[in-house]
One Martini backbone bead per residue (centre of mass of N, CA, C, O) as a GRO file, in nm:
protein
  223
    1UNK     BB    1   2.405   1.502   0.195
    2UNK     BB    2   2.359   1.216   0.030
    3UNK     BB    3   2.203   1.111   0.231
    4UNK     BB    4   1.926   1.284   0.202
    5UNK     BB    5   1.888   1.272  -0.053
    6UNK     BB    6   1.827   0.964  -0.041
    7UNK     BB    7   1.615   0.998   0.083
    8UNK     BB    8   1.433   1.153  -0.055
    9UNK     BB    9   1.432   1.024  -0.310
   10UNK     BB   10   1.318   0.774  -0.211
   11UNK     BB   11   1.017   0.881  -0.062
   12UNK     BB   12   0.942   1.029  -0.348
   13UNK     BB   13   0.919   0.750  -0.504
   14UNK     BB   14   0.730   0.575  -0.331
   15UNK     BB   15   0.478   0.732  -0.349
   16UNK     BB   16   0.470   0.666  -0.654
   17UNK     BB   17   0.457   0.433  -0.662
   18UNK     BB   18   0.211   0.331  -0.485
   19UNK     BB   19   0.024   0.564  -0.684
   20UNK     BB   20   0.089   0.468  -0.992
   21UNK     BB   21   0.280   0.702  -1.146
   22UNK     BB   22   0.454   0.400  -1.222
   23UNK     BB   23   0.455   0.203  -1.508
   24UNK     BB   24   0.488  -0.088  -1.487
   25UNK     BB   25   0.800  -0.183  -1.622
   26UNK     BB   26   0.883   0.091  -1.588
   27UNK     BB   27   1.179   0.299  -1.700
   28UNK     BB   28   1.450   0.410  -1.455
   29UNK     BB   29   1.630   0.688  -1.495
   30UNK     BB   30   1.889   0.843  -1.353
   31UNK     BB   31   1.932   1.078  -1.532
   32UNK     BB   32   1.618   1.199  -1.505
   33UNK     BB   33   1.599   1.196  -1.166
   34UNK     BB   34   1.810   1.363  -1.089
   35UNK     BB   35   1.699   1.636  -1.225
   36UNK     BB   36   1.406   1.597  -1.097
   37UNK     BB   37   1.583   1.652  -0.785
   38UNK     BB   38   1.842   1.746  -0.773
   39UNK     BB   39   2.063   1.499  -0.798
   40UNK     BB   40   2.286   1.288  -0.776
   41UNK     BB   41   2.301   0.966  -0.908
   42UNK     BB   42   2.393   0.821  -0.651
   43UNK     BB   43   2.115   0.898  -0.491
   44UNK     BB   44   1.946   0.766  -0.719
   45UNK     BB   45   2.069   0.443  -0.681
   46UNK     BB   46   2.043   0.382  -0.390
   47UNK     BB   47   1.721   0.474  -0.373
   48UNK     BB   48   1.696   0.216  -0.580
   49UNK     BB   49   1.835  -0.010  -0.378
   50UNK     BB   50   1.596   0.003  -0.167
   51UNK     BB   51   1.361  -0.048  -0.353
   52UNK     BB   52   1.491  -0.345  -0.468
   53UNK     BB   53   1.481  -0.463  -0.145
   54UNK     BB   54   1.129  -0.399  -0.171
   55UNK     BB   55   1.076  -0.463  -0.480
   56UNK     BB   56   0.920  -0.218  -0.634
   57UNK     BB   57   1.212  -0.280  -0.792
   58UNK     BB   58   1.431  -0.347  -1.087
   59UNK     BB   59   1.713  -0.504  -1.111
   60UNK     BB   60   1.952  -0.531  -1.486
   61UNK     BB   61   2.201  -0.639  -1.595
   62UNK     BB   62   2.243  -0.363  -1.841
   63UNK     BB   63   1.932  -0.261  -1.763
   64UNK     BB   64   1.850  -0.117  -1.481
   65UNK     BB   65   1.566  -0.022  -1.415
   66UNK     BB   66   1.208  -0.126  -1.342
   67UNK     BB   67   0.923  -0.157  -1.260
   68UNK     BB   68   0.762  -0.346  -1.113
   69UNK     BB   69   0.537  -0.603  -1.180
   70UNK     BB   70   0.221  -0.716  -1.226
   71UNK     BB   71  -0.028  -0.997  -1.144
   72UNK     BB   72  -0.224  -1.219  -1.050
   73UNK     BB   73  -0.087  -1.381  -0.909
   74UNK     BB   74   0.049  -1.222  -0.712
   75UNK     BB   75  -0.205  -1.065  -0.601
   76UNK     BB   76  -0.296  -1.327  -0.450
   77UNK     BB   77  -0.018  -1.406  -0.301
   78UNK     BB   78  -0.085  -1.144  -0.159
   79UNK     BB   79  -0.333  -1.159  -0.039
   80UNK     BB   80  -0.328  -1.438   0.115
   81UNK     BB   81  -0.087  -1.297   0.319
   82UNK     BB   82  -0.243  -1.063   0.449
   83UNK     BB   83  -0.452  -1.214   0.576
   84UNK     BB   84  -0.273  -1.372   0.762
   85UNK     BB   85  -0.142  -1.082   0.849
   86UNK     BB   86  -0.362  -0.914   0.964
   87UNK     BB   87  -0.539  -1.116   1.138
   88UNK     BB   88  -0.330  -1.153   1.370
   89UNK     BB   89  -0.268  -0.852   1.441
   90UNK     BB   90  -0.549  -0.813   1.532
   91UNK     BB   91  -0.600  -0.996   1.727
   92UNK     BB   92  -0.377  -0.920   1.922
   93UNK     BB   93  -0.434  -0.604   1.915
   94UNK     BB   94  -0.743  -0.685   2.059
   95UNK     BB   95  -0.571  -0.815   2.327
   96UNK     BB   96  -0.328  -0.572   2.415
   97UNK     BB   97  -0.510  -0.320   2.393
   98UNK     BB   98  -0.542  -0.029   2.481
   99UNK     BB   99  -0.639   0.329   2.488
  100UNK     BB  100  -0.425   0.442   2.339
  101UNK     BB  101  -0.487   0.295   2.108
  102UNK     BB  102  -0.796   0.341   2.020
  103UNK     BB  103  -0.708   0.666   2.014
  104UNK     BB  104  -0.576   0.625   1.729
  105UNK     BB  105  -0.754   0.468   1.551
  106UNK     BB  106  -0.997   0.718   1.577
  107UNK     BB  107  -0.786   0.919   1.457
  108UNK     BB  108  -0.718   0.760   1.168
  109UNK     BB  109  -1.006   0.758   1.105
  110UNK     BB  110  -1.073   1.068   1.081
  111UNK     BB  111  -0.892   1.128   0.889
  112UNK     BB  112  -0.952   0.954   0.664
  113UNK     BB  113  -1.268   1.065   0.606
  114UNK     BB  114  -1.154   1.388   0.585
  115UNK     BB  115  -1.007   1.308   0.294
  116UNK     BB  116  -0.985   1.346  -0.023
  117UNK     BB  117  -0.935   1.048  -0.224
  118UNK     BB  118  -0.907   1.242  -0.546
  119UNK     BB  119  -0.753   1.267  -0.787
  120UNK     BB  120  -0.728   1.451  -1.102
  121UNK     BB  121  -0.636   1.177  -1.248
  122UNK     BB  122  -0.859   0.944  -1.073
  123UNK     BB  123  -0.669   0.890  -0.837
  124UNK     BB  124  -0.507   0.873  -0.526
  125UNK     BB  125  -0.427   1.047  -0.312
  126UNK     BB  126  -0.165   1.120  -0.126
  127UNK     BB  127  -0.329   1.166   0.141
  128UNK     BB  128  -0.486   0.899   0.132
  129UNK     BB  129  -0.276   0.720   0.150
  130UNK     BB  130  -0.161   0.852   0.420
  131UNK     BB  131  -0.393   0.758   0.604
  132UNK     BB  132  -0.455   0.470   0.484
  133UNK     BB  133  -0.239   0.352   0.627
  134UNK     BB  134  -0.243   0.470   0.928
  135UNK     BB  135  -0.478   0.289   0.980
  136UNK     BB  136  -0.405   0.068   0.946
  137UNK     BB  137  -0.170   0.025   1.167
  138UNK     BB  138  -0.323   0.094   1.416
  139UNK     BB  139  -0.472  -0.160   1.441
  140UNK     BB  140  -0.196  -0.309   1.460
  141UNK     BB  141   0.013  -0.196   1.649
  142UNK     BB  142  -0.051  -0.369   1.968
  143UNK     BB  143   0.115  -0.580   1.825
  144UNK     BB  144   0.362  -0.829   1.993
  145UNK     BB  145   0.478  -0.869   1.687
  146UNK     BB  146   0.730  -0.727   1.538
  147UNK     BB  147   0.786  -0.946   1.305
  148UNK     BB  148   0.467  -0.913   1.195
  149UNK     BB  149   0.476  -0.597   1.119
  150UNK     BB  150   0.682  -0.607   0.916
  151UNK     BB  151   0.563  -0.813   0.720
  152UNK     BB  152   0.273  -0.640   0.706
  153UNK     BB  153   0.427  -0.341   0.586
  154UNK     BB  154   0.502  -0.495   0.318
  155UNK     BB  155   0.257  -0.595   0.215
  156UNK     BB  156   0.104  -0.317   0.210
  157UNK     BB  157   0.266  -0.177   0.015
  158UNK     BB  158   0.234  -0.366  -0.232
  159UNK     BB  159  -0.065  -0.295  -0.235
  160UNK     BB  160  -0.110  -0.019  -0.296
  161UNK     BB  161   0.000  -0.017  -0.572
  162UNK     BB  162  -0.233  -0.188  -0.702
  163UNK     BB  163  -0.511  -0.001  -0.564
  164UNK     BB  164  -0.512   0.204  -0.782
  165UNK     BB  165  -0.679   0.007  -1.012
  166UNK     BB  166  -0.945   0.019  -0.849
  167UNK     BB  167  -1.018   0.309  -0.839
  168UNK     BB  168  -1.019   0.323  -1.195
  169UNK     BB  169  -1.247   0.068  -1.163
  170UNK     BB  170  -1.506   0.105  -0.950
  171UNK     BB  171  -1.743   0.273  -1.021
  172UNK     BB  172  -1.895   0.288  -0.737
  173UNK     BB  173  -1.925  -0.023  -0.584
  174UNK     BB  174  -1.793   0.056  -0.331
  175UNK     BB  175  -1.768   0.094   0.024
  176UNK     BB  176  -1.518   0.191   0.190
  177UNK     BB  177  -1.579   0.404   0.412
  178UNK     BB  178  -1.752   0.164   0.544
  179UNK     BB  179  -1.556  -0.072   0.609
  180UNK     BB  180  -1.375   0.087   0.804
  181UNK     BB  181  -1.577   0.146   1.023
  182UNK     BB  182  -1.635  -0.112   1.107
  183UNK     BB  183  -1.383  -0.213   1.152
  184UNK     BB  184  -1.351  -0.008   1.419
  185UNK     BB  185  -1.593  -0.084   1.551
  186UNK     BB  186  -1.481  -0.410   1.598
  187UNK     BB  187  -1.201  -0.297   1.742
  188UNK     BB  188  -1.351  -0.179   1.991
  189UNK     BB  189  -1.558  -0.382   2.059
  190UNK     BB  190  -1.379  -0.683   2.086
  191UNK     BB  191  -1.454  -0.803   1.817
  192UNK     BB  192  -1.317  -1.012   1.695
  193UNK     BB  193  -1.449  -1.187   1.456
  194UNK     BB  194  -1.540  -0.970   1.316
  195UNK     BB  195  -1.295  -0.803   1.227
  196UNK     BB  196  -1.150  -1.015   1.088
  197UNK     BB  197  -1.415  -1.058   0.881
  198UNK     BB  198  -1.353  -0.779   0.759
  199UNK     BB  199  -1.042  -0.762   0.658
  200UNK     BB  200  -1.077  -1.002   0.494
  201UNK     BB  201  -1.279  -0.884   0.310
  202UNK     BB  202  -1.189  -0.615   0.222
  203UNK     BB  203  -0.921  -0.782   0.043
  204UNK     BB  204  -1.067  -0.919  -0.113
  205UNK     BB  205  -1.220  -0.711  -0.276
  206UNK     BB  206  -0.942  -0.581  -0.371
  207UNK     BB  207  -0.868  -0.823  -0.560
  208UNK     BB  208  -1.113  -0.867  -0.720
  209UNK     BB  209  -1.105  -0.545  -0.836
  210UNK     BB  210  -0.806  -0.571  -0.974
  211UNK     BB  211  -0.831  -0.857  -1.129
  212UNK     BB  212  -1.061  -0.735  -1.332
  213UNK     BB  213  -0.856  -0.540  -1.469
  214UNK     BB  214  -0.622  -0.711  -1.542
  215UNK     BB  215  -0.799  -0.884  -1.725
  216UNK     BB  216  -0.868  -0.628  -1.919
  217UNK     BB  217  -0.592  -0.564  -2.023
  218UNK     BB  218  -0.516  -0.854  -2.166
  219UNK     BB  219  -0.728  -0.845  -2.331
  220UNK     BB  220  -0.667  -0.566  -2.489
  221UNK     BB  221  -0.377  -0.678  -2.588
  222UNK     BB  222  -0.497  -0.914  -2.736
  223UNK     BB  223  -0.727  -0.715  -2.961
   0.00000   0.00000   0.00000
């Protein structure tokens, strides 16, 4: 039973995490998570000791658990290694995808299309957050490197936090899902150049459109 606990709870909060739910380096009590999950401390200790294994969460001696913190170096650090590795992913993934992948493709980009996006929060839908990763996920999912793979949905994951930022700030000045669809069309068209320099750009607009929220917040705190 305290298995499944620490499952849900894990699962639970990690989309919370992902969905920006939880403002960077705020402290999450055990007691407080045990509660509202009605879950033992322990099934909540386990599920923080998994996030802060993949980063999400910060454990501190004597000071308990807190949302990993957010920062231009990282988000920059960050997206120059997705572009890395999502990149290689992608060459491969239209290398040696079959018809299965592309049917996968297809079917991952039109749920995504069909989701709507924005939260009442104005933050994005929970339901847009895995549609939205299920079709990055497909589009490499064909590369023949396990651990490449591994690497980049840890990658991936890290974005997400990010991401909410984005939606929160971008004022609709972007059509990501132009970019989504060309992005599908050029990986099934397997014009690999095409392809690559569309996820490059995707990566880059997500960074330069989140480093401008976190600069104005740095700004706001200085004044």
């Amino acid at each position: 039973m305290s298995g499944s606990a620490t499952q849900t709870v894990y699962e639970q909060l990690r989309v919370s995490l992902l969905a920006g739910r939880y403002l960077p380096e705020a402290k999450l009590k055990i007691s407080e998570l045990g509660s509202a999950f009605s879950v033992s401390t322990g099934a909540v200790r386990e599920a923080l000791a998994r996030l802060t294994a993949e980063g999400l969460v910060t454990a501190m001696p004597q000071r308990g658990f807190r949302v990993a913190p957010v920062s231009v170096a990282d988000l920059r650090d960050l997206a120059e290694m997705r572009i890395e590795i999502e990149t290689k992913c992608l060459r491969r993934a239209i290398a040696s995808g079959d018809l299965a992948w592309e049917a996968a493709v297809v079917a991952a980009h039109h749920r995504l299309a069909v989701t709507p996006i924005a939260a009442a929060d104005g933050g994005f839908s929970p339901a847009w957050i895995v549609a939205h990763g299920e079709f990055h996920a497909a589009l490499a999912q064909a590369c023949d490197s396990a651990w490449m793979l591994r690497v980049r949905d840890l990658l991936f994951a890290h974005n997400e936090r990010y991401l909410d930022l984005a939606r929160k700030t971008d004022r609709g000045n972007r059509d990501a899902a132009r970019e989504h669809r060309e992005l599908m069309e050029a990986a099934l068209a397997r014009d690999t150049d095409r392809a690559v320099a569309a996820i490059a750009a995707h990566i880059g607009k997500t960074r330069d459109t989140i480093e401008s929220a976190l600069r104005r917040a740095e700004m706001d705190e200085l004044g």
